[in-house]
C-alpha positions as CSV (number, residue, x, y, z in Angstrom):
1,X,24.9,-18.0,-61.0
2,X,24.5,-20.1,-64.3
3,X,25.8,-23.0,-62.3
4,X,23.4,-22.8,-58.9
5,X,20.7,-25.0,-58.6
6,X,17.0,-24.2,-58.9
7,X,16.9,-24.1,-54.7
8,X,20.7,-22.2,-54.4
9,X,19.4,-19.5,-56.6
10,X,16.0,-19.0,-54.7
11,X,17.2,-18.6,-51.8
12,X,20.3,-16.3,-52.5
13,X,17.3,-14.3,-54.3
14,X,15.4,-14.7,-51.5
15,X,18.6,-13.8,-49.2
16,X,19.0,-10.5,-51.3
17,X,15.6,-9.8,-50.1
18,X,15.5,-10.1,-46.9
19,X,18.8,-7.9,-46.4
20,X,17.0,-5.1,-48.2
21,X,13.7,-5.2,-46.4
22,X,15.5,-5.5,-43.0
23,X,18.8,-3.2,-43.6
24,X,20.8,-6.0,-42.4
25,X,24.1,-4.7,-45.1
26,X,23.8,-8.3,-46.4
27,X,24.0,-9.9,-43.3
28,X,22.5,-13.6,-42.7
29,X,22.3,-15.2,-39.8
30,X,22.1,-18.1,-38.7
31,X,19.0,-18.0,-36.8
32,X,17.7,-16.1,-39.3
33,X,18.1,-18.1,-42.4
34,X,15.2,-20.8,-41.8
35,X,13.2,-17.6,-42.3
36,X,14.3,-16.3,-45.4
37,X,12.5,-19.0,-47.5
38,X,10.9,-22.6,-47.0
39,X,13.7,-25.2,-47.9
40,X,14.7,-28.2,-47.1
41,X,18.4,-28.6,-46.3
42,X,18.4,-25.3,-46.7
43,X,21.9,-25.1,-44.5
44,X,23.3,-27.6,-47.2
45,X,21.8,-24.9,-49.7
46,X,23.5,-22.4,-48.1
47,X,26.9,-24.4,-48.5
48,X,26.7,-24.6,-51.9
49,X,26.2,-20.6,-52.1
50,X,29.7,-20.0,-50.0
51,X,31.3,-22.4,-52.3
52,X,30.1,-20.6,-55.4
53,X,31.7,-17.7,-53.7
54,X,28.5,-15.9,-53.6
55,X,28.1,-15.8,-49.4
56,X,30.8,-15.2,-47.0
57,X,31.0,-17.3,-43.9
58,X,31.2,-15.0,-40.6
59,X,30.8,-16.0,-37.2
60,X,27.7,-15.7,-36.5
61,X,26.4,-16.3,-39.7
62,X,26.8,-15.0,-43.8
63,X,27.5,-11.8,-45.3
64,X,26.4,-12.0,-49.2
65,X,29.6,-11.2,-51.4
66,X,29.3,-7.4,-52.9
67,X,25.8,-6.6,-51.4
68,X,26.9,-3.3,-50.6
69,X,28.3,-2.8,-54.1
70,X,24.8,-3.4,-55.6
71,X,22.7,-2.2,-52.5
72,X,22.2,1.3,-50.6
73,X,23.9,0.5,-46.9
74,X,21.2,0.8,-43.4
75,X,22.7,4.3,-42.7
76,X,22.0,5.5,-46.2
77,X,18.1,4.4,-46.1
78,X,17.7,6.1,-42.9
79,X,19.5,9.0,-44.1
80,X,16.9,9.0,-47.1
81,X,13.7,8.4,-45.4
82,X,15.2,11.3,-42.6
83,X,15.4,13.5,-45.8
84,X,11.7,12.3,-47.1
85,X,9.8,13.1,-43.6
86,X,11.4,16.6,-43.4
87,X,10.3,17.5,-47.0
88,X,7.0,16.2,-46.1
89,X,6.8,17.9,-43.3
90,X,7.8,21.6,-44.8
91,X,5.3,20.8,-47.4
92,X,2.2,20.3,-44.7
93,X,3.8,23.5,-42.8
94,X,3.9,25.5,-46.0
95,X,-0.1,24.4,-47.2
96,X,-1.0,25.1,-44.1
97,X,0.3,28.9,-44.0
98,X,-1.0,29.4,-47.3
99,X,-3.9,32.4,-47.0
100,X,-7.3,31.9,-47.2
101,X,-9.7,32.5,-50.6
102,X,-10.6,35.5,-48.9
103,X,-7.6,36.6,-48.0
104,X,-6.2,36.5,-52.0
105,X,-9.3,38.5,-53.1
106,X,-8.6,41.1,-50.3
107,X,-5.5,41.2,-51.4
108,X,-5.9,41.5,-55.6
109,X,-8.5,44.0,-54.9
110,X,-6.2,46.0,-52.9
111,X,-3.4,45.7,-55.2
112,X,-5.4,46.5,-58.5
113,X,-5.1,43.1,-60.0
114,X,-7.8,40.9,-61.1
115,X,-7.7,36.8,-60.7
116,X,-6.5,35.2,-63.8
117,X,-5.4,38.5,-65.9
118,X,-1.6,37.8,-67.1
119,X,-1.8,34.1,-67.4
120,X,-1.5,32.5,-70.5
121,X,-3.8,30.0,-71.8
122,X,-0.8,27.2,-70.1
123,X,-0.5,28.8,-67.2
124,X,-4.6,28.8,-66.8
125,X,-5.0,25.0,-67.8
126,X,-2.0,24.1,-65.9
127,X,-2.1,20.6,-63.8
128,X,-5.1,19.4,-65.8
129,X,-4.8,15.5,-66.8
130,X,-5.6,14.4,-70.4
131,X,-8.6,12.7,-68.3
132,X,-9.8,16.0,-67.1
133,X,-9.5,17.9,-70.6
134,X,-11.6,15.3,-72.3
135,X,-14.1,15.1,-69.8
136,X,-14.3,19.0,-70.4
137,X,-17.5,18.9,-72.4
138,X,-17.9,22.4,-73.1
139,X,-14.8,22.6,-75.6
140,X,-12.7,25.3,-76.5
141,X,-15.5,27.8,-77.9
142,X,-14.5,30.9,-80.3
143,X,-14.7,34.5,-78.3
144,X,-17.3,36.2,-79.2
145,X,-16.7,39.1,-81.7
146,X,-16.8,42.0,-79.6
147,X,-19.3,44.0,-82.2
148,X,-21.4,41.5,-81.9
149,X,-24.7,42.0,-80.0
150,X,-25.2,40.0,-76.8
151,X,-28.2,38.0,-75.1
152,X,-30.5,39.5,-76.6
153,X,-33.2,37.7,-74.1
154,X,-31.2,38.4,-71.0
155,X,-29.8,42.2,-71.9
156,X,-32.6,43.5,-74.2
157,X,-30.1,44.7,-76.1
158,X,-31.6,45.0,-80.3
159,X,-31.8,46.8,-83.3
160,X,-35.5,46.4,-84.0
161,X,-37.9,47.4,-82.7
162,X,-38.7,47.0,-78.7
163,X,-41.2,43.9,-78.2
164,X,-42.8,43.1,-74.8
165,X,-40.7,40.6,-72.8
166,X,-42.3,37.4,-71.8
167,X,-42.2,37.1,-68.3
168,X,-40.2,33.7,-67.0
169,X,-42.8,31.1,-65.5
170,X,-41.9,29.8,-61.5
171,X,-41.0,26.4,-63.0
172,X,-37.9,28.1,-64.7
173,X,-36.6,30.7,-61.5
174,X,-34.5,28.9,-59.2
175,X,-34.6,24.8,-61.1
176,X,-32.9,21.6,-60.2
177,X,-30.1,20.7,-61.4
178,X,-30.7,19.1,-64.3
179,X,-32.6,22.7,-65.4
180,X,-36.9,23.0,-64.9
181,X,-38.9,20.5,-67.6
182,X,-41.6,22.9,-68.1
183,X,-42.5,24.6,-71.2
184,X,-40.8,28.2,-71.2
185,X,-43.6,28.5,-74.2
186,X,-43.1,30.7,-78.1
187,X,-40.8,33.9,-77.6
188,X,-41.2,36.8,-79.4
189,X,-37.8,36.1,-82.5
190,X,-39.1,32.5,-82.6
191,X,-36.3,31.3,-80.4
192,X,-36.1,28.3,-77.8
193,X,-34.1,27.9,-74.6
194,X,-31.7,25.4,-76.8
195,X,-31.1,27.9,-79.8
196,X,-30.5,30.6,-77.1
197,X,-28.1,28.8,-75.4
198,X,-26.4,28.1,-78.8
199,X,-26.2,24.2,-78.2
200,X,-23.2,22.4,-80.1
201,X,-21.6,19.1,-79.8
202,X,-18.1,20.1,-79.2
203,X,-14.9,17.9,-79.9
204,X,-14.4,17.5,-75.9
205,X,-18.2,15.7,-76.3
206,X,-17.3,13.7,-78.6
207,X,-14.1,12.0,-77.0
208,X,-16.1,11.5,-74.2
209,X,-18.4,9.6,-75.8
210,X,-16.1,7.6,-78.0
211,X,-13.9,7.5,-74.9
212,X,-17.4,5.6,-72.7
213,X,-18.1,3.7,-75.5
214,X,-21.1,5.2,-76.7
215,X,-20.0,5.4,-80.2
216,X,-20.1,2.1,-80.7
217,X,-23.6,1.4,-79.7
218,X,-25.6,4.5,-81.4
219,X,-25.2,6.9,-83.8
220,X,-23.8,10.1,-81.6
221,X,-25.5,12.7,-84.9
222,X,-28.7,11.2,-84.9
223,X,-29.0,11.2,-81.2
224,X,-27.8,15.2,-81.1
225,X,-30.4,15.6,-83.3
226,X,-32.6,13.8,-81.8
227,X,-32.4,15.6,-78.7
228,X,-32.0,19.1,-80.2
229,X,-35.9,18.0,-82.2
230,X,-37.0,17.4,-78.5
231,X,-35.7,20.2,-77.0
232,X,-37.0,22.6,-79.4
233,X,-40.9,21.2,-79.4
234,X,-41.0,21.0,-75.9
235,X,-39.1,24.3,-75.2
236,X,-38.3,23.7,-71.6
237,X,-34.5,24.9,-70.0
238,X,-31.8,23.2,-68.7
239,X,-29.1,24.9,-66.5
240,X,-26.5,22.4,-68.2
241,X,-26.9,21.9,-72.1
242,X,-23.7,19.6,-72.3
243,X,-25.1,17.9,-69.0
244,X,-28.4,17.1,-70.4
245,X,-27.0,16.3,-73.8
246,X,-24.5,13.4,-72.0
247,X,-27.7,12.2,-69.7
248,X,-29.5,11.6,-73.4
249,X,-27.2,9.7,-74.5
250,X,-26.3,7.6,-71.8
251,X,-30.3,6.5,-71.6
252,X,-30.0,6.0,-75.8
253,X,-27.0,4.0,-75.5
254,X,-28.9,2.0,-72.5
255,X,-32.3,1.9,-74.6
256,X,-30.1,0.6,-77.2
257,X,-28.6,-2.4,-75.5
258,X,-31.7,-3.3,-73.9
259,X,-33.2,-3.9,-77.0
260,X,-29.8,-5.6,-78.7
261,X,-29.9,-8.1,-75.7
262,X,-33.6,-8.7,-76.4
263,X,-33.4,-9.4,-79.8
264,X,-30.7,-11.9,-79.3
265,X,-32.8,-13.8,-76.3
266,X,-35.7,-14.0,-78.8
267,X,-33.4,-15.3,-81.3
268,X,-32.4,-18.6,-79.0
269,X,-35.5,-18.9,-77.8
270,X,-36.8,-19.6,-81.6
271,X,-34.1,-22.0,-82.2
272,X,-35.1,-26.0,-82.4
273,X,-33.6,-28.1,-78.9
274,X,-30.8,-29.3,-81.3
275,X,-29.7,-25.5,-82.4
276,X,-29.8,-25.1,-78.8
277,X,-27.3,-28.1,-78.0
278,X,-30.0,-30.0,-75.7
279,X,-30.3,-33.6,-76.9
């Protein structure tokens, strides 16, 4: 090989090629080689390759010396590609006997067992990408200690005394969703929609917004508190906290640009013609 010329060696490349793409078992011939590559001379070029001992003359053409030592035969491709299309096609028979959603719940609820009891935390989170766990925003929160009271709001469950809930306005039955904008107004234990949800930025948020590249345009703390400061003077409710948290700082991150791309357009524009490079 050391020894070929630059053209020899592209067209026994070329050659090699050409046998694997048409399952010809390293078979040239001769009508076929003026298609393998564009050269000139190229049957001289082929002469040089049988004298390197790297094609073998046959009658109606060249076979290329040890292909099939190097290379899968024709009858061994088709074999493969036979064996690829059957699997295939058992795995489009079995998805499409699989039961129905409805089905599996009749089924559980017959046999006593509840979806997603028995599965450990692997087995739950099992086929996720790294891509999908950091876009998982919501994080992997604490349980809840079970002695703990729940919603107060939504359960009315308290150890002081009863207070007269506050009705929910129309704006906040039935919202958009991004959540209603108005004004849910002053409850009773001083709380807002955003401290009732218990709003955090978890560790999931954060890689996604280091991931995006928000990080390096605003200050991810000052914006969460930012938006926390808003949330809790205007009191209105969002069906997505994490949601509504990302959408602020997406727009912070734009405003933030914006105003970095002004700044530097001011800048030039003070600059003298010859700052500028205009002569």
């Amino acid at each position: 090989m050391a020894l070929l010329s630059d053209r020899a060696f592209r067209l026994h490349v070329s050659a090699i090629c050409w046998c694997a793409e048409n399952l010809t078992d390293g078979h040239i011939t001769d009508r076929e080689l003026p298609l393998i590559t564009r050269l000139r001379n190229v049957k001289a070029t082929a002469q040089q390759l049988e004298d390197a001992g790297l094609w073998d003359r046959s009658d109606s053409g060249w076979f290329i010396h040890d292909y099939l030592d190097y290379n899968p035969s024709r009858d061994q491709v088709l074999a493969e590609r036979k064996k690829n299309a059957e699997r295939q096609e058992r795995f489009r028979r079995r998805k499409k006997s699989k039961p129905t959603p409805s089905d599996e719940d009749r089924n559980a609820g017959s046999n006593g067992v509840t979806k997603g009891q028995g599965e450990t935390p692997y087995e739950q989170n099992e086929g996720k990408t790294a891509r999908e766990d950091d876009m998982n925003v919501y994080g992997n929160h604490p349980a809840q200690d079970g002695n703990q009271q729940v919603n107060e709001a939504r359960n009315a469950v308290s150890n002081d005394a009863p207070s007269r809930p506050v009705p929910p306005s129309m704006a906040d039955v039935g919202g958009s969703s991004t959540g209603s904008s108005a004004q849910s107004g002053q409850r009773p234990d001083g709380l807002t929609p955003i401290d009732e949800a218990g709003f955090r930025v978890t560790d999931g948020m954060r890689r996604w917004a280091k991931r995006d590249g928000y990080s390096d345009v605003i200050d991810i703390d000052y914006a969460t508190q930012q938006f926390v400061s808003h949330y809790r003077s205007t009191g209105a409710r969002r069906s997505s906290w994490p949601d509504a948290w990302q959408k602020w700082i997406r727009d912070d991150a734009k405003k933030a640009a914006e105003r970095q791309t002004g700044r530097h357009l001011r800048a030039v524009a003070g600059q003298n013609p010859e700052e500028r490079g205009i002569f």
